[in-house]
C-alpha positions in Angstrom: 0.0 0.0 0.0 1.2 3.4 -1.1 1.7 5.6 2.4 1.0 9.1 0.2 -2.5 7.5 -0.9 -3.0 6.3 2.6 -2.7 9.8 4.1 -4.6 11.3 1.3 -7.4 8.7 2.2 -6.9 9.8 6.1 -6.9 13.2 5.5 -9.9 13.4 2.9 -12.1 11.5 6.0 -10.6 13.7 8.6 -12.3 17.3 6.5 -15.6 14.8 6.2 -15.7 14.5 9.3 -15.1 17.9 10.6 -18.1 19.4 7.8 -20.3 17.1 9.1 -19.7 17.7 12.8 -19.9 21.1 12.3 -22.9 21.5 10.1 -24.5 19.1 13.1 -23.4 22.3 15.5 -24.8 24.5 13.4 -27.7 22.7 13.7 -28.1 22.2 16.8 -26.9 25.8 17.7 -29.9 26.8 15.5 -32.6 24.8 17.3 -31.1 25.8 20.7 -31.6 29.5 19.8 -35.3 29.1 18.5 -36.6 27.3 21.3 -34.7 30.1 23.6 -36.8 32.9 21.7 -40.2 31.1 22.5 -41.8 32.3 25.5 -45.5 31.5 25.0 -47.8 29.9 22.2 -47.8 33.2 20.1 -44.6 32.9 19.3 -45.5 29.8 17.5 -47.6 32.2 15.1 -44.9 33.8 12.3 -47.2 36.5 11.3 -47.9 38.9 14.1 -47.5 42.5 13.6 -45.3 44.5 15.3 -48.5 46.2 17.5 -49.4 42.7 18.2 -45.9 41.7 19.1 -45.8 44.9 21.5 -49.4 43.9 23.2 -48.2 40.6 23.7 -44.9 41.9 25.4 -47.2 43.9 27.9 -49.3 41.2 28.6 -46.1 38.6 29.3 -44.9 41.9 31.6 -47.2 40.8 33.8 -48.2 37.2 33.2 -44.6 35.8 33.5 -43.7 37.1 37.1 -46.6 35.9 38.0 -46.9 32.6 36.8 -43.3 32.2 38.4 -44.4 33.5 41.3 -46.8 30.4 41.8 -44.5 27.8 40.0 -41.7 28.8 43.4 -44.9 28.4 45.9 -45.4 25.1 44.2 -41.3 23.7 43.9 -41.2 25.2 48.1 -44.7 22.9 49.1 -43.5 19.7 47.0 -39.9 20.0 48.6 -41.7 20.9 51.9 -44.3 17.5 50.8 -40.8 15.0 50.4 -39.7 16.0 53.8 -43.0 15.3 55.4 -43.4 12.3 53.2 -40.2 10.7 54.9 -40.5 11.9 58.0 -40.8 9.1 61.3 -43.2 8.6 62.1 -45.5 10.2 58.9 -47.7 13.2 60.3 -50.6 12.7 57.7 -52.7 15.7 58.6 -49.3 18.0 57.5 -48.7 15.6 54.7 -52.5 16.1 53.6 -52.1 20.1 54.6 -49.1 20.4 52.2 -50.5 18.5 49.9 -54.1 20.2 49.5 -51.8 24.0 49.1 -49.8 22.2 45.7 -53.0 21.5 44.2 -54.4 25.1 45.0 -50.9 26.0 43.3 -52.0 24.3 40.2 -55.2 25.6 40.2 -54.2 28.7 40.2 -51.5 28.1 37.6 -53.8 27.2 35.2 -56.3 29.8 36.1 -53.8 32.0 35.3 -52.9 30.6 31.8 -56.7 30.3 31.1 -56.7 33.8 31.5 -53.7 34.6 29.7 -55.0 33.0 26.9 -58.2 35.1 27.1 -56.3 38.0 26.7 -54.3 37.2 23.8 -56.5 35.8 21.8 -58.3 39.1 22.2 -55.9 41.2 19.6 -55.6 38.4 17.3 -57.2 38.4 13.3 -59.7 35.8 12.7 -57.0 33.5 10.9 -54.5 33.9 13.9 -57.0 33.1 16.1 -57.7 30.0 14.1 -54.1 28.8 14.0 -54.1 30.3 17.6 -56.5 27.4 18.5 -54.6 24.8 16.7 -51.6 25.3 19.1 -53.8 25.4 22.2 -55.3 22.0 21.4 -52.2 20.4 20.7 -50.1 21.5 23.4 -53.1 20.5 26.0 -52.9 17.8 24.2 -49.9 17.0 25.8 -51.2 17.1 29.4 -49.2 20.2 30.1 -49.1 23.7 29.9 -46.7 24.1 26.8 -44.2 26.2 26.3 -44.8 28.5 28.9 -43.2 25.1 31.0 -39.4 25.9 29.5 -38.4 27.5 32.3 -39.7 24.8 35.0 -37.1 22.2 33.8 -33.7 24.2 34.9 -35.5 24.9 38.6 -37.3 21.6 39.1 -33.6 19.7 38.3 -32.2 22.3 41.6 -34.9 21.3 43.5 -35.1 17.8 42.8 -31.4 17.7 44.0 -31.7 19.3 47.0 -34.5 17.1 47.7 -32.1 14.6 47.2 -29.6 15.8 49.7 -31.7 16.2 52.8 -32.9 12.4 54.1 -33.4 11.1 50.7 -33.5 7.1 51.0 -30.6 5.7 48.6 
C-alpha cells in the first residue's frame, strides 16, 4: 500500500468529518436558539404585527412574574411535601395540609394561563385566532401547559437535587 494514498485517504475523512460535525453544530446551535426565543404559544404564530408583538410583550410583563411566582410556591410545598413524606413517624394531617396548598398551586397556575390565553387571543385576526386554536389543542394535548413550562425544567432539576440531599433514602 502506497503511504502518500493512505494519508490522502486519512486526511480526505478527517475534513468529512469535521463538515459534518460542524454543520450538526450548526444545527443544533440553530434549534437551541429558536426554542430560547419562544416564551409562549404566540410565538409559535410567524405573522404577528409589530402592535401585536408589542401587546403581547405587555401582557407577558405581567403574566410571566406571576406565573413564576406560583410555580416557586409550588417547587417550596412539593420539597416541603418530600420531607413530610419521609419523615418518622409520617404526620398525615401535615402531609395532607401540604398537599391540598400544591393543588391550589395548580389551580391557580392554570387559572392563570386560562386567563392569559383570554387575553391574547383578544388582539388576534380571525385566521390567527384559528391557528391560535390549533396550538392550544395540541399542546393540552400534551397534558401540560406548553411552552410557557421551558423555564420549570432548569429549577425543578435544583430542586429535585436538594430534595435529594436532605434524608433522601438511597
Amino acid at each position: 500500500m502506497d503511504l502518500t494514498a493512505f494519508v490522502y485517504g486519512f486526511l480526505t475523512a478527517l475534513v468529512f468529518v469535521f463538515i459534518l460535525l460542524s454543520a450538526v453544530y450548526v444545527y443544533l446551535k440553530r434549534l437551541r436558539v429558536n426554542k430560547a426565543d419562544m416564551k409562549g404559544y404566540l410565538d409559535l404564530l410567524p405573522d404577528l404585527s409589530e402592535p401585536q408583538k408589542a401587546q403581547l410583550q405587555e401582557i407577558r410583563r405581567v403574566f410571566l412574574p406571576k406565573v413564576e411566582g406560583i410555580r416557586q410556591d409550588m417547587r417550596r410545598n412539593r420539597a416541603e411535601l418530600a420531607e413530610l413524606l419521609f419523615d418518622e413517624p409520617a404526620e398525615r394531617d401535615k402531609i395532607y395540609a401540604v398537599s391540598g396548598e400544591i393543588l391550589g398551586h395548580q389551580a391557580a397556575l392554570e387559572h392563570e394561563v386560562i386567563e392569559h390565553i383570554l387575553e391574547e387571543k383578544e388582539f388576534l385576526t380571525a385566521s390567527q385566532k384559528r391557528k391560535f386554536y390549533e396550538i392550544i389543542v395540541e399542546q393540552f394535548s400534551t397534558g401540560g401547559l406548553g411552552v410557557h413550562d421551558v423555564k420549570t425544567d432548569k429549577n425543578s432539576d435544583a430542586a429535585s437535587k436538594k430534595i435529594r440531599g436532605k434524608g433522601a433514602i438511597s
